[in-house]
C-alpha positions as CSV (number, residue, x, y, z in Angstrom):
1,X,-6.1,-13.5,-8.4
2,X,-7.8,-10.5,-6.5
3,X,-6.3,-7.3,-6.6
4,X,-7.6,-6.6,-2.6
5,X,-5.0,-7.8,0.2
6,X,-5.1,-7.4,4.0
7,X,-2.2,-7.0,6.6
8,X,-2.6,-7.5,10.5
9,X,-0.2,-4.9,12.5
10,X,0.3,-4.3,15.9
11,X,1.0,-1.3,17.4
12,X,4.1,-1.2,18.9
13,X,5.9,1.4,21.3
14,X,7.7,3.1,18.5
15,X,4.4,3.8,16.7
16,X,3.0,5.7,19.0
17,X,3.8,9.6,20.9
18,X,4.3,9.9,24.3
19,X,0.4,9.4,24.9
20,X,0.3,6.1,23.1
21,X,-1.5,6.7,20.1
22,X,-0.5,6.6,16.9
23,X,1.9,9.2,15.3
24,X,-0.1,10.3,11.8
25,X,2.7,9.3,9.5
26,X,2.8,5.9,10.8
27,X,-0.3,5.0,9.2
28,X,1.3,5.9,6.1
29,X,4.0,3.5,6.3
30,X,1.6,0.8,7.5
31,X,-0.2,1.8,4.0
32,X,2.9,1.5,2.8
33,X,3.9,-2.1,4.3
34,X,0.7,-3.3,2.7
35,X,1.1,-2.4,-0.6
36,X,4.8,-4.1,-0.5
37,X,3.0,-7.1,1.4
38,X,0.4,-7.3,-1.9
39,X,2.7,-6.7,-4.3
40,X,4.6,-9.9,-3.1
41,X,1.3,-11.8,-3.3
42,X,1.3,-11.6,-7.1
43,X,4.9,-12.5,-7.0
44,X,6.7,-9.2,-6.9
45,X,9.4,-7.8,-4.6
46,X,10.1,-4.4,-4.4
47,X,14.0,-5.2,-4.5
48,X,13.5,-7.3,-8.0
49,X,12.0,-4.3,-9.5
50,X,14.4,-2.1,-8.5
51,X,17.2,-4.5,-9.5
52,X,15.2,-4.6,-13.2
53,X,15.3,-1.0,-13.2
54,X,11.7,-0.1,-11.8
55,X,11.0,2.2,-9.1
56,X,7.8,2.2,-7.7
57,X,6.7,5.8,-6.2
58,X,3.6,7.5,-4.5
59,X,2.4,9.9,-7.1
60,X,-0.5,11.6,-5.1
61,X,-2.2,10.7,-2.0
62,X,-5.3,11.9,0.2
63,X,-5.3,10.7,3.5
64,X,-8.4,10.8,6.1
65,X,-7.8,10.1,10.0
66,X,-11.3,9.3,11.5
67,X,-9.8,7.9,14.9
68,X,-6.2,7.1,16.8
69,X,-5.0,3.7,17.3
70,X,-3.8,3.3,20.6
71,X,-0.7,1.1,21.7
72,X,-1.6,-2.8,21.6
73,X,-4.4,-2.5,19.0
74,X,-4.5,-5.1,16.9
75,X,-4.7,-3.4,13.1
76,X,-5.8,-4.6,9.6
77,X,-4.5,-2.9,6.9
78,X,-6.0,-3.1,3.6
79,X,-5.1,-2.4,0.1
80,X,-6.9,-2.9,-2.8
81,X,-6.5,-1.7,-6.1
82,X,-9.3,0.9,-7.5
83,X,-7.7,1.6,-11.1
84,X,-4.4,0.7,-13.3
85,X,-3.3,2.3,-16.2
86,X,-0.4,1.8,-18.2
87,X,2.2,3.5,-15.5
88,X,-0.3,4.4,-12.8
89,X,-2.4,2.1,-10.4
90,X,-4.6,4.0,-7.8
91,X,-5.3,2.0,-4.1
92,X,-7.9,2.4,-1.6
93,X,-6.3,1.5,1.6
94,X,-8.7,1.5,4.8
95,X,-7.1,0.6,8.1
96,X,-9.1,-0.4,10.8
97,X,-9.3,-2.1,13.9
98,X,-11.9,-4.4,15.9
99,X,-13.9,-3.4,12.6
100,X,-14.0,0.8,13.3
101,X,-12.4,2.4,10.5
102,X,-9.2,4.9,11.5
103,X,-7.8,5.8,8.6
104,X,-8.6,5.8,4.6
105,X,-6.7,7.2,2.0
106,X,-6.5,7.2,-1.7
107,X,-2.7,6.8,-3.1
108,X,-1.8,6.5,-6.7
109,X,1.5,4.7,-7.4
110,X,3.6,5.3,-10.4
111,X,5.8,3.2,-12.4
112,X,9.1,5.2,-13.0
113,X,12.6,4.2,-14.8
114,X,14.7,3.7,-11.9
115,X,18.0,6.0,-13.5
116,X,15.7,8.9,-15.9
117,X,13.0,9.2,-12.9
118,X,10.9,9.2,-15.8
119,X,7.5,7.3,-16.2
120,X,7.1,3.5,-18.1
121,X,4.8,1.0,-18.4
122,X,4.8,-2.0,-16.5
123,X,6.8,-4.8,-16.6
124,X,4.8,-7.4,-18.7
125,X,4.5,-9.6,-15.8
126,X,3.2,-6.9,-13.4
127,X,0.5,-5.8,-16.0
128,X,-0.6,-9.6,-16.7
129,X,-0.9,-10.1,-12.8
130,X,-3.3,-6.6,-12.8
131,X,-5.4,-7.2,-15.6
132,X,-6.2,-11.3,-14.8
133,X,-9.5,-11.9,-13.4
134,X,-10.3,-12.6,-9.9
135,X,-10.4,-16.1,-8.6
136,X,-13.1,-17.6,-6.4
C-alpha cells in the first residue's frame, strides 16, 4: 500500500477573506483533512483511535505559502509520508492547483496516550500498515 494520498478541495466562501483568497490557516486544515482522509485509506479513523485511547497530534510543523488560492479553485491536497518512527511519522504535504504549487509544509505527527498526553508506540495495526511495502 503506498504511504502517498491525494484530496481534491474546493474553495468555498468560508475559506477565503473578504478578497477571496484563501485565509493562511485554511491550508492547514486542508493539510489536516488529508492526512484524516489517508489515514482512513489504510483503514484507520481518527474516532477509533481515540476511542482505543490514541490521540493523534501535530508535533512540529513548517509551512511555506508560494501563492493564494482564490475562491472556486479547484485544489489537490497531498500527503505523503517522508519518515515513521516508533511514535512519530513526518508528512510532506504539497497543495496545489491546476499543477502550480501554493503551499508545502513539513508536519510531524505524534502518537500520544489519549489520558497521560504522553508519547506511545503505534498500535500494531497502524505500524504494520506503515512499514508494508508499496503496491503497484
Amino acid at each position: 500500500m503506498s504511504l502517498a494520498f491525494t484530496l481534491p478541495i474546493t474553495v468555498y466562501i468560508e475559506d477565503t477573506d473578504a478578497g477571496g483568497i484563501v485565509y493562511y490557516v485554511n491550508y492547514l486544515k486542508f493539510m489536516e483533512r488529508a492526512r484524516s482522509e489517508w489515514l482512513k485509506k489504510l483503514g484507520f479513523t481518527q474516532r477509533g483511535l481515540l476511542d482505543s485511547g490514541i490521540q493523534l497530534v501535530v508535533h512540529r510543523l513548517d509551512c511555506r505559502y508560494a501563492k493564494p488560492a482564490r475562491l472556486d479553485d479547484e485544489l489537490l491536497v497531498s500527503a505523503e509520508v517522508e519518515q515513521a518512527s516508533s511514535c512519530r511519522m513526518r508528512f510532506i504535504q504539497n497543495v496545489t492547483c491546476r499543477g502550480e504549487p501554493l503551499c508545502e509544509a513539513s508536519v510531524e505527527i505524534a502518537c500520544l496516550d489519549a489520558t497521560r498526553l504522553k508519547p506511545i508506540r503505534w498500535p500494531a495495526a497502524l505500524a504494520a500498515a506503515l512499514n508494508a511495502k508499496p503496491q503497484d
